[in-house]
N, C-alpha and C positions, 0 to 999 in steps of 0.2 A: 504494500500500500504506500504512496506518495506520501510526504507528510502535508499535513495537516493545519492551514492556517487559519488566519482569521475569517474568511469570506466564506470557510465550510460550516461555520457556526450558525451563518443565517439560514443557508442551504437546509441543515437540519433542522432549526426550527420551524422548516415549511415543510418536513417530513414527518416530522409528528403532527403537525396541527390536519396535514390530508388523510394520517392516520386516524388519530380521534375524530374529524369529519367524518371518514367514511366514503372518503374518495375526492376530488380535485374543484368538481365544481362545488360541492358542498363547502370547504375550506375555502371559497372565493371570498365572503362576505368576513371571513375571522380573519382573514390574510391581508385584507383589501387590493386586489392583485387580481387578474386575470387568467384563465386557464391557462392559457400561452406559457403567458411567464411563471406559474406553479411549475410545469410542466419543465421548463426549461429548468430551473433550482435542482427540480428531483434529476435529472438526467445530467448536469455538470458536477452532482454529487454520487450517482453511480461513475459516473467517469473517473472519478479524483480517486471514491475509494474501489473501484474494479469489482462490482461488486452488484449484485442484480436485487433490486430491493422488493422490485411489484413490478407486477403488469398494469397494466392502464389504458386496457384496449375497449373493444366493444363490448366487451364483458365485463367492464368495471372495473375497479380496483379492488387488488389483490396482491398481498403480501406473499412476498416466497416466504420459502423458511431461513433464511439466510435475514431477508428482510426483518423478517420476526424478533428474530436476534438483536439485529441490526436496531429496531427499535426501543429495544428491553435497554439496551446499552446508551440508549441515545435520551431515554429517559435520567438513568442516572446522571449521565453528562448535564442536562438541562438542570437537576437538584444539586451537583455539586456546584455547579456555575451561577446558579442562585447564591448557595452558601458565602462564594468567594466575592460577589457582591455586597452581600452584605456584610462580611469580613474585612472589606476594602473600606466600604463604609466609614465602618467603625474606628480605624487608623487615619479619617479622615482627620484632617487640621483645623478643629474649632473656629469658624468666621470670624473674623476680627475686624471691628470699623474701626479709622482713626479718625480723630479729630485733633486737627492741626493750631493752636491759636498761637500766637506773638501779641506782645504789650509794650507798649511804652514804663519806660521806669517810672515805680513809685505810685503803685493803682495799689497792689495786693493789700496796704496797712490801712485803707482808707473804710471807714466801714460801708459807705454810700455805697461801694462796686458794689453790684448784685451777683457779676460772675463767679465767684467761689459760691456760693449756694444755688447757681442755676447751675455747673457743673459735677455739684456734686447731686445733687436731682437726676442729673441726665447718666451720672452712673449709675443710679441705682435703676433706672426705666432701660435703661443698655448695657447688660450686664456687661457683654463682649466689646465696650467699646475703649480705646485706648487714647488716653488725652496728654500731648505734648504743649508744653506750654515756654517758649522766647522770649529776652526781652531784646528788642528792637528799636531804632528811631525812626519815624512813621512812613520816612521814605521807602524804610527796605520793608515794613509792613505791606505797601503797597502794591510794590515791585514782587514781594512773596506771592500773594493774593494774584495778580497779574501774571504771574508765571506758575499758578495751581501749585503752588508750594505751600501756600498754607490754607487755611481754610475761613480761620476769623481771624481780627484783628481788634487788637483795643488802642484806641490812637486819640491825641487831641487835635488833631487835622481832619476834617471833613471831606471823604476822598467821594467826589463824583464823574469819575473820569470811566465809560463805559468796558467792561461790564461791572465795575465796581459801585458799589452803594452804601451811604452811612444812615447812621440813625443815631440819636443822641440816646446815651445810657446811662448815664447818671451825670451828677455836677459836682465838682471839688470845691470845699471853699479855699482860697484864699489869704497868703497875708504877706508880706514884705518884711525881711533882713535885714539891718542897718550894722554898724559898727557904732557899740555903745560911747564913743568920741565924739562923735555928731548927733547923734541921738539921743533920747530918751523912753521909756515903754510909755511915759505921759506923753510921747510928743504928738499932738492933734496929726491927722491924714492927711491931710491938705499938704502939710511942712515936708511930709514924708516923698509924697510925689512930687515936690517944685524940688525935692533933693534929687528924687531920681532924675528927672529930666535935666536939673545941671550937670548930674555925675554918670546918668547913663544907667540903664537897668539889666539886670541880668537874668536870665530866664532858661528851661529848657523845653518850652514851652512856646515855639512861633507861631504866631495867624492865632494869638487867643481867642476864642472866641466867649467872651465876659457875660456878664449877667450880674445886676444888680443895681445899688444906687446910682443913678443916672451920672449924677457928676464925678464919682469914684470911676464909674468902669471908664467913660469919656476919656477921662485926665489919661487914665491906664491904656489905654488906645493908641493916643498921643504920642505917648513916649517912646522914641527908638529903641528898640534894643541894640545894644551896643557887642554883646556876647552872647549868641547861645549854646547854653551849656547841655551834655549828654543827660545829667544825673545831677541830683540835688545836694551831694556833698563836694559836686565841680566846684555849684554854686556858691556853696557856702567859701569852699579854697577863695574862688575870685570877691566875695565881698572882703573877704579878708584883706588880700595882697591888692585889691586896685581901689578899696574906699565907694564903689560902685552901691547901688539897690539891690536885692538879690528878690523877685516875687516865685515865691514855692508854695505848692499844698500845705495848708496848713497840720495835716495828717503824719506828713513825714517827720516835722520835728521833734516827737518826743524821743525819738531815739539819736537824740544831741543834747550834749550839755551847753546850751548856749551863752550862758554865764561864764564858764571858763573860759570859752572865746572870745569874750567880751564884745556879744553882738546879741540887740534887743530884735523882739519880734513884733510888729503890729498887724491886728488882723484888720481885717477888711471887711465891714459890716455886709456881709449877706452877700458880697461878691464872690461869682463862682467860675468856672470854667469848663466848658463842654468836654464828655469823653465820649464817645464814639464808637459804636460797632460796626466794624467794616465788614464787608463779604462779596462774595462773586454774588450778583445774578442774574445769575445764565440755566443753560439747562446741564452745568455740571455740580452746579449745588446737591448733595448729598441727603440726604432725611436726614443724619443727626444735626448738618449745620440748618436746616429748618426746625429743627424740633429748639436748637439754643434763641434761634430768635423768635419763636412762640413764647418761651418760658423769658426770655430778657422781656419781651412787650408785655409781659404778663405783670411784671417786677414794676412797670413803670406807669402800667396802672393801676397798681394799689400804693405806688408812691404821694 
């Protein structure tokens, strides 16, 4: 006998099912296949294995004895090749989704983000899914997103450049650095910005997009930035070394002793700034990066 490959597997399976039919036309309807081509399966499979399985003449179909055999055998094959299916199965490699995000430095300490509790939601609704999380500066956020590297993004830049889309996800408040030389924690807001704009503001933080008392955020508009910085303890190095304004979250400060630096904080009444969930959309959006922006819009209307 020749050996035996793949294409003889189908062959047999059109020899049993004309067997339990009861002949060629009957297996037409279980086969969906035509007598012709039944006919032809059973005869390249007599050929392959040299071997006379049935007649199929005017008289019906009928099994030789040879056939007979030939069937009893072809049963088992068809039970083991089940088994090895569902044996293959079972060594399958558990589906795994990833969800890809990048952030802008200094969101995680804020308690306002909603994404640590709308990610940690989305792991318990996806078991299997696998969540990487970057920190980036909002260009190469974009650029990621833009080149299906990443999937979300948390940015304080508004990207609407197709196929990308923002939405506003929470608000940071607020407040400006000084060097306690020039300063005081008394010293009115007003004083604080006519400093920055003599001395230049520092930030990591471009294109604010502000919220609040009209003539705070205005002033804060105004003023050039003269440095932007990557991270909030740049900011702080450069308020040091150039006597500059430094405007940061007001979140990220407690983990500085700013007293020993001898640099006051004021905040900024009710002035905030935009954070942003970036995302493709297109038709490669994923179900899980749907599902985080159901559960984000969810956040922001019970905010």
């Amino acid at each position: 006998m020749e050996s035996m490959g793949d294409v003889e597997l189908k062959q047999i399976q059109v020899f049993i099912a004309v067997v339990q039919s009861g002949g060629l036309t009957a297996a037409q309807a279980r086969l969906g296949m035509g007598c012709p081509a039944i006919s032809k399966h059973l005869s390249d499979l007599e050929t392959r294995t040299r071997l006379i399985l049935c007649s199929r003449g005017r008289a019906g179909f009928q099994l030789t004895e040879v056939g007979e055999r030939f069937y009893r055998a072809s049963l088992n094959l068809q039970d083991n090749w089940q088994a090895f299916k569902r044996d293959v199965s079972a060594l399958s490699v558990p589906r795994v989704r990833k969800l890809r995000v990048a952030s802008v430095d200094a969101t995680l300490s804020d308690i306002a983000n909603p994404l640590p509790s709308v990610l940690s939601r989305l792991k318990s609704e996806f078991a299997d899914v696998q969540i990487s999380i970057r920190l980036m500066p909002p260009e190469k956020i974009a650029d990621g997103l833009l080149k299906q590297q990443l999937d979300l993004g948390l940015s304080f830049r508004s990207e609407n450049r197709l196929p990308l889309h923002s939405e506003v996800m929470y608000r940071e408040r607020l407040c400006l650095v000084g060097k306690s030389e020039f300063l005081e924690a008394e010293t009115e807001t007003i004083i604080w910005l006519e400093l920055a704009q003599q001395k230049g503001l520092i930030s990591f933080k471009s294109s604010h997009q502000l919220h609040g008392p009209s003539t705070i955020a205005e002033k804060l508009k105004r003023i050039p930035e003269q440095i932007c910085c990557e991270s909030v303890e740049e900011i702080l190095w450069q308020v040091l070394v150039s006597n500059r304004i430094g405007l940061v979250p007001v979140h990220v400060l407690n983990q500085y002793s700013l007293a020993s630096l001898d640099l006051v904080v004021q905040e900024l009444d009710d002035v905030r700034s935009d954070i942003y969930a970036v995302y493709r959309k297109d038709k490669t959006q994923s179900d899980i990066v749907r599902r985080v922006q159901q559960l984000l819009r969810e956040t922001q209307a019970c905010a």
